[in-house]
C-alpha positions as CSV (number, residue, x, y, z in Angstrom):
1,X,-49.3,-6.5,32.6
2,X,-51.8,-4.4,34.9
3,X,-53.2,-4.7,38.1
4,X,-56.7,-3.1,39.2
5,X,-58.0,-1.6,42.3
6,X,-58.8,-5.8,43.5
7,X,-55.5,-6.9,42.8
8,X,-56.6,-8.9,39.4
9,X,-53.3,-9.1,36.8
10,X,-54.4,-8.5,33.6
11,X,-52.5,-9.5,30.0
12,X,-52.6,-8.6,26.3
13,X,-51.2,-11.7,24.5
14,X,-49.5,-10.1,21.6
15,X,-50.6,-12.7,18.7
16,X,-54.2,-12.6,19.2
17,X,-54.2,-9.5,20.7
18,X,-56.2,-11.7,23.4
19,X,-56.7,-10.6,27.3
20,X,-56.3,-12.7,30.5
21,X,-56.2,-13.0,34.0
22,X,-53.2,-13.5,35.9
23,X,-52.9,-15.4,38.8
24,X,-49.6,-14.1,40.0
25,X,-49.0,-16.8,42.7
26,X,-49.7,-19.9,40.5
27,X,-48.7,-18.3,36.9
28,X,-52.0,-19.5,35.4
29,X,-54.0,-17.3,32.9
30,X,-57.5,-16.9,32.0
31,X,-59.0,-16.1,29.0
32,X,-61.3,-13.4,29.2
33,X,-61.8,-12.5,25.1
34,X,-60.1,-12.6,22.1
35,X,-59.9,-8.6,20.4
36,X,-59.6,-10.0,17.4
37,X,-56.8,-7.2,16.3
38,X,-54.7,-8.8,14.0
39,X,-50.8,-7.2,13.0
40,X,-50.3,-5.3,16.4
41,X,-47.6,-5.3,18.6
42,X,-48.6,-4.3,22.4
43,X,-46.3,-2.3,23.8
44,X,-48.3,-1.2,27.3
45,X,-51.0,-1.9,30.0
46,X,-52.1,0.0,32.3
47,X,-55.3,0.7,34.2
48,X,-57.2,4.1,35.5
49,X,-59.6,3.2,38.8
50,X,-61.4,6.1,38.0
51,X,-62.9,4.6,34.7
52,X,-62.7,0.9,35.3
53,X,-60.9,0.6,32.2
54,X,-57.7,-1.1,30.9
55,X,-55.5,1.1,28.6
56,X,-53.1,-0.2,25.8
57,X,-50.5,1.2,24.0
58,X,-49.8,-0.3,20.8
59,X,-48.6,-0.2,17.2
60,X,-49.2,-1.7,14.3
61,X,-46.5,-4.1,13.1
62,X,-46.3,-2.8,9.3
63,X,-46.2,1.1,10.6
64,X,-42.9,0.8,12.7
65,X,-43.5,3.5,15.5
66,X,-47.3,4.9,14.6
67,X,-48.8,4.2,18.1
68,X,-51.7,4.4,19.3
69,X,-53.8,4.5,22.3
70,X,-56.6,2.2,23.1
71,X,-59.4,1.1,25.9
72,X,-60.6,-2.6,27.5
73,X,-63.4,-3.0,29.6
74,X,-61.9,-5.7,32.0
75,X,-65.2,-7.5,31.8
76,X,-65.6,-8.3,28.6
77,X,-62.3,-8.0,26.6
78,X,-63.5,-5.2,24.3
């Protein structure tokens, strides 16, 4: 999970690859978009409030420890 620079939680769900909200206090999550990555196992979130972006850390399920390093726009989910 990540936090931005307004305090917004923000989750990869590790199935779908999919990205949510977090409301912290109540525990409910929003669906922002689905990425669509199939096979990957997230390892890491973490945002940069000099870009705006989300960063993950992931790796592929079938590769054992190839990871890699990708970017969200918190907007849209891609």
């Amino acid at each position: 999970m990540a936090k931005d620079e307004d305090g917004v939680f923000y989750m990869l769900e590790n199935t779908t690859s999919s990205l949510y909200t977090v409301d912290i206090e109540t525990g409910i999550s929003t669906l922002i978009d689905i990425r669509g990555i199939g096979g990957l196992i997230e390892r890491d979130l973490a945002f940069d409030p000099t870009t705006g972006f989300l960063y993950g850390l992931y790796n592929y399920a079938n590769t054992g420890s190839q990871q890699q390093l990708f970017t969200i726009n918190k907007t849209t989910g891609m």
